[in-house]
C-alpha positions in Angstrom: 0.0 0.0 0.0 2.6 2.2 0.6 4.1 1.8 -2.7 0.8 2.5 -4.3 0.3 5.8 -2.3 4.0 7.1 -3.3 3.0 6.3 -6.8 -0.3 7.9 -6.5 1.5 11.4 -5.0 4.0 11.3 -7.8 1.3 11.1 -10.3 -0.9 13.9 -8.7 1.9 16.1 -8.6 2.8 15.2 -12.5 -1.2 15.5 -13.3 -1.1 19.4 -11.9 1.9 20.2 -13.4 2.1 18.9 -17.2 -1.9 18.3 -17.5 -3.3 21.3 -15.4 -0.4 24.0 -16.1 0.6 24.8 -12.4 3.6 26.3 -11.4 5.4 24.1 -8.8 5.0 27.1 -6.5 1.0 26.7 -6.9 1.6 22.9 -6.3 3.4 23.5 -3.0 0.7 25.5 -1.8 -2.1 22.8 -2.6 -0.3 19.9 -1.3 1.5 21.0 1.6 4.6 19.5 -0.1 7.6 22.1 0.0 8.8 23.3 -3.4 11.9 21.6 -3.4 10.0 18.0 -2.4 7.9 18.7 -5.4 11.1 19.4 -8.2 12.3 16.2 -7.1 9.7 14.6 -7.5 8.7 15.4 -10.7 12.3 14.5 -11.5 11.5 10.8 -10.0 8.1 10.8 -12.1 10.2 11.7 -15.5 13.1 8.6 -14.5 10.5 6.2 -13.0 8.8 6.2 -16.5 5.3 7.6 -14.8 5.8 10.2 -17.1 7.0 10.0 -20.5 8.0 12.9 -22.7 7.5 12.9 -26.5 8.4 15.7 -29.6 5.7 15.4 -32.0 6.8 17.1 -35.2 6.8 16.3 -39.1 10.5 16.7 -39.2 11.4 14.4 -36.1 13.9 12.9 -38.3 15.8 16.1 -39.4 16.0 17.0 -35.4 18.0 13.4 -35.2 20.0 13.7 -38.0 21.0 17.3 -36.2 21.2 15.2 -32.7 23.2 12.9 -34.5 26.0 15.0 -36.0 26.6 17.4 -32.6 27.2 13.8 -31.3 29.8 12.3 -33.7 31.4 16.0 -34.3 31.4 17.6 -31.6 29.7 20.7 -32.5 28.1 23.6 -30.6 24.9 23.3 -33.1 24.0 21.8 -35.7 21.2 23.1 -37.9 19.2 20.6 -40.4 17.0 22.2 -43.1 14.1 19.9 -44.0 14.3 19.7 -47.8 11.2 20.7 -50.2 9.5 22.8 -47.3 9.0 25.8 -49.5 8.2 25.6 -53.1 10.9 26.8 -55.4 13.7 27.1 -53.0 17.2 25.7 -53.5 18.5 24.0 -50.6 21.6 26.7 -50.5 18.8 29.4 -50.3 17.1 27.4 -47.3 20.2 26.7 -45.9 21.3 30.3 -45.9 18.0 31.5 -44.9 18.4 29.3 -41.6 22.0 30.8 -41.4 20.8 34.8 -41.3 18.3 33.4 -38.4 20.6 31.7 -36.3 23.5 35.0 -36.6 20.2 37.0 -35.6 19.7 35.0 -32.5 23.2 34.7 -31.4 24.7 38.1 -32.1 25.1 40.5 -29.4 26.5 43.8 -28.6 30.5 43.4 -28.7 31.1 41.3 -31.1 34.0 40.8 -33.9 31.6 38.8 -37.1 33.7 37.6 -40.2 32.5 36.6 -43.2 34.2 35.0 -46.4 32.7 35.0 -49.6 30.4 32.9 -52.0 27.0 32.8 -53.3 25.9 30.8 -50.1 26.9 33.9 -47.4 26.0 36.6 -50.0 21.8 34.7 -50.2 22.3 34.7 -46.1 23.4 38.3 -46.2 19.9 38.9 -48.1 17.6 37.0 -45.5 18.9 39.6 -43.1 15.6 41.3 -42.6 14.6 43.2 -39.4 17.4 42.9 -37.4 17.7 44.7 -34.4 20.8 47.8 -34.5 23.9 45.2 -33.2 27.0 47.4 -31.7 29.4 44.5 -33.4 32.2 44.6 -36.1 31.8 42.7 -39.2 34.8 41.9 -41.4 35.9 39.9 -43.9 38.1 36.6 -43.5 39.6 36.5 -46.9 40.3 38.6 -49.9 38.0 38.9 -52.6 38.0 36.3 -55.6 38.3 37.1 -59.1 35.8 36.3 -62.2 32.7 36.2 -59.9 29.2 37.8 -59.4 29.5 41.2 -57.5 27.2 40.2 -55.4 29.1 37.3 -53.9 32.0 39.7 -53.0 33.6 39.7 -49.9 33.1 43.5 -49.5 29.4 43.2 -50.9 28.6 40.9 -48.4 30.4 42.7 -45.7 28.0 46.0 -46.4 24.7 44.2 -46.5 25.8 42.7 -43.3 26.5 46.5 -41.7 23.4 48.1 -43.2 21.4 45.3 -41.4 22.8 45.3 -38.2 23.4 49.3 -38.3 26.8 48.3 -37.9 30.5 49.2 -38.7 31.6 47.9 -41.8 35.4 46.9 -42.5 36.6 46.3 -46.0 39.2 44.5 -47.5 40.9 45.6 -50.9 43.2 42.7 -51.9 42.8 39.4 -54.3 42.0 36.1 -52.3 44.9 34.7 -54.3 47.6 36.7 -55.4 50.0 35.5 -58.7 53.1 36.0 -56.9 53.9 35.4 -53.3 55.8 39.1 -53.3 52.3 40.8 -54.3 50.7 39.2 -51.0 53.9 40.4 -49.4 53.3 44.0 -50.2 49.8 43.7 -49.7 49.5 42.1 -46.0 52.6 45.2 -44.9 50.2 48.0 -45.6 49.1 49.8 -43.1 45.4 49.8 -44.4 45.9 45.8 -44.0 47.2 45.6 -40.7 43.9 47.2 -39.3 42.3 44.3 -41.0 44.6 42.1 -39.4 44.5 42.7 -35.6 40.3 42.6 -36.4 40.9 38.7 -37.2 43.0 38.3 -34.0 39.2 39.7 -32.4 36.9 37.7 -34.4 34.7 35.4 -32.3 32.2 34.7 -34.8 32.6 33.4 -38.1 30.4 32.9 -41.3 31.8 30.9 -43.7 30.7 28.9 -47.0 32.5 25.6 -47.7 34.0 25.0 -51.3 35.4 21.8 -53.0 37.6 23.7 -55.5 40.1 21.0 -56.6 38.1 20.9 -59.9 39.1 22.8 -63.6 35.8 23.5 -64.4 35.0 25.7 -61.7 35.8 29.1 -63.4 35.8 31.2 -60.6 39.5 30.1 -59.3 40.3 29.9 -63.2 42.1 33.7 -62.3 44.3 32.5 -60.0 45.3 28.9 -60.7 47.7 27.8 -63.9 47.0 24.3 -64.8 49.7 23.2 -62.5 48.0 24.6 -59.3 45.0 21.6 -60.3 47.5 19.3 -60.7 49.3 19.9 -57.5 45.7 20.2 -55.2 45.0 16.8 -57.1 47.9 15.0 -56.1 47.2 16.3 -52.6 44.0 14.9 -52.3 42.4 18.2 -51.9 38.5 17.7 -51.1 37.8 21.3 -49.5 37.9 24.6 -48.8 37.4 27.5 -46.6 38.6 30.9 -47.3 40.2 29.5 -49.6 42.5 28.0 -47.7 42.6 23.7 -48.7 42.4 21.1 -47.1 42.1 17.1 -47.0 39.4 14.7 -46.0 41.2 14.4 -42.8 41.1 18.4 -42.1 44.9 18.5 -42.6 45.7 21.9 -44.5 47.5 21.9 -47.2 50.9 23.4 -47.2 52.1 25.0 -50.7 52.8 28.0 -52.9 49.3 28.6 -53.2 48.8 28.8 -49.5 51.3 31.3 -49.6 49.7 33.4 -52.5 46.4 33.1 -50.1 45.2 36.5 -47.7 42.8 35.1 -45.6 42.1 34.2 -41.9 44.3 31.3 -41.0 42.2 28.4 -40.1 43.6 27.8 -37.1 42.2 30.7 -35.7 38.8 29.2 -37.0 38.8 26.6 -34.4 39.6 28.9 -31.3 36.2 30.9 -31.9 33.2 31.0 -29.8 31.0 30.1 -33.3 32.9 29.2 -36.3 29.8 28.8 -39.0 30.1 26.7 -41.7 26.9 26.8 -44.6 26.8 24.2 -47.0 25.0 21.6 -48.4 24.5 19.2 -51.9 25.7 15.9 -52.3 29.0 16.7 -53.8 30.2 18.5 -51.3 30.1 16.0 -48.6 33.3 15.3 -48.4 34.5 18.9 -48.3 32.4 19.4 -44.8 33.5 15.7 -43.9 37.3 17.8 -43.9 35.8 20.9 -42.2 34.3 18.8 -39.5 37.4 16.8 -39.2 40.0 19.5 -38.9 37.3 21.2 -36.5 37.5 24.4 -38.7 33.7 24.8 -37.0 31.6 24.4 -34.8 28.3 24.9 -36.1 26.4 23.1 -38.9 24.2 24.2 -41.3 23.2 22.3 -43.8 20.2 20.1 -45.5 18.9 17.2 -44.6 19.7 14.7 -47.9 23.1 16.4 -47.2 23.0 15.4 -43.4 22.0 11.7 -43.9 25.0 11.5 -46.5 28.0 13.0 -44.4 26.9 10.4 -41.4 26.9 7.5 -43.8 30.3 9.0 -45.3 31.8 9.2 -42.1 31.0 5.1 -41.1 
């Protein structure tokens, strides 16, 4: 009997609380049962099984597949975009749309936000609606790339950013990838650089797209690379990269003359930040976040969910 009348307390006290809406405060008062008595006990009710909590949501599964990868990578957060939930959107526009509401919700006054380039972080700097006037810093991580859409500049990114935040903008005039290692030379002892470069010693949030470059028919590094620079990322196993800074399927950077033609963020620096974004998604680029992950270049996720359910099978 007295087993039946501790269960039949625990499930009064649940009843009011989950099925009634009281406050544990309100509970005390009713029962006689001090406020403290009454946490624990709904705590007992939760690990006896009395009570059972369950999500009910159409895109359970995406929620896992988010579980799933904080899990195995270690990440801060990991965001997974249900595909085909809005008519006539890519996933890269969905994905970047989930970006611009996750930097809204984590910004605050104080902060150092960097941005590379690409048409992924330029469609986030669009979604950028209504946000609240930010006291941060945004800057960008890497130089701006050659034959590409203005709009997927660096420096165009970087001012949509710092009208929507009411913000101060930083620019950066210089190449991502310079043609000789003594232009980058010149370039990084400017004065007008070095401001640029104690900001990146400040960052603590980054926003970055994820590219798997190591390809001749993607034009847009057709400006800076002879035919030997695809030969040489090929016999490196080049998969990734970030700033445009490469990398392996293991995260390992790769060292070479290209590297040192490069102004951008070092990576390391990357993996020291309170948020290091990375925004990608599509099948073929699975292995490049699989290297981003690895190396722990970030520490947040976003991505689709076809793109999700590949990089854990990828990573088995």
């Amino acid at each position: 009997m007295k087993s039946w009348d501790d269960e039949r307390l625990l499930v009064k006290v649940a009843q009011m609380y989950y099925y009634n809406n009281m406050s544990q405060s309100e509970i005390s008062k009713r029962l006689g049962i001090y406020r403290t008595t009454i946490s624990r006990m709904l705590k007992k009710a939760r690990e006896s099984g009395i009570v059972t909590i369950h999500i009910n949501s159409k895109f359970n599964y995406c929620y896992e597949l988010e579980d799933k990868l904080e899990s195995e990578f270690n990440l801060k957060e990991c965001i997974v975009v249900p595909e085909n939930t809005v008519e006539g959107e890519s996933g890269k526009r969905l994905a970047a749309k989930a970006g611009a509401d996750f930097l809204k919700r984590i910004v605050k006054d104080g902060d150092n936000v960097g941005f590379a380039w690409g048409s992924t972080i330029a469609y986030l700097s669009d979604e950028l609606k209504n946000c609240r006037p930010t006291s941060i810093n945004v800057v960008p991580l890497v130089g701006g790339p050659g034959n590409i859409v203005s709009d997927y500049h660096v420096n165009t990114i970087i001012s949509k950013v710092a009208k929507a935040f009411n913000c101060k903008a930083h620019y950066l005039y210089a190449p991502a990838i310079t043609e000789k290692k003594e232009t980058k030379e010149a370039i990084i002892s400017d004065s007008n650089f070095r401001s640029i470069l104690k900001l990146w010693d400040k960052v603590n949030i980054a926003v970055v797209g994820i590219g798997s470059p190591a390809k001749s028919s993607n034009m847009i590094w057709m400006g800076f690379f002879e035919n030997e620079d695809f030969t040489y990322l090929e016999k490196e196993n080049v998969v990734g990269d970030i700033c445009s800074r490469f990398y392996d399927i293991n995260g390992k950077l790769i060292e070479s003359d290209i590297n040192d033609r490069t102004i951008a963020i070092e990576l390391e620096k990357l993996r020291d930040m309170e948020y290091s974004i990375g925004i990608a998604e599509s099948l073929g680029k699975v292995p490049a976040i699989l290297g981003a992950l690895r190396g722990r270049y970030i520490n947040t996720l976003i991505t689709t969910e076809g793109t999700a359910k590949l990089l854990l099978d990828f990573n088995k």
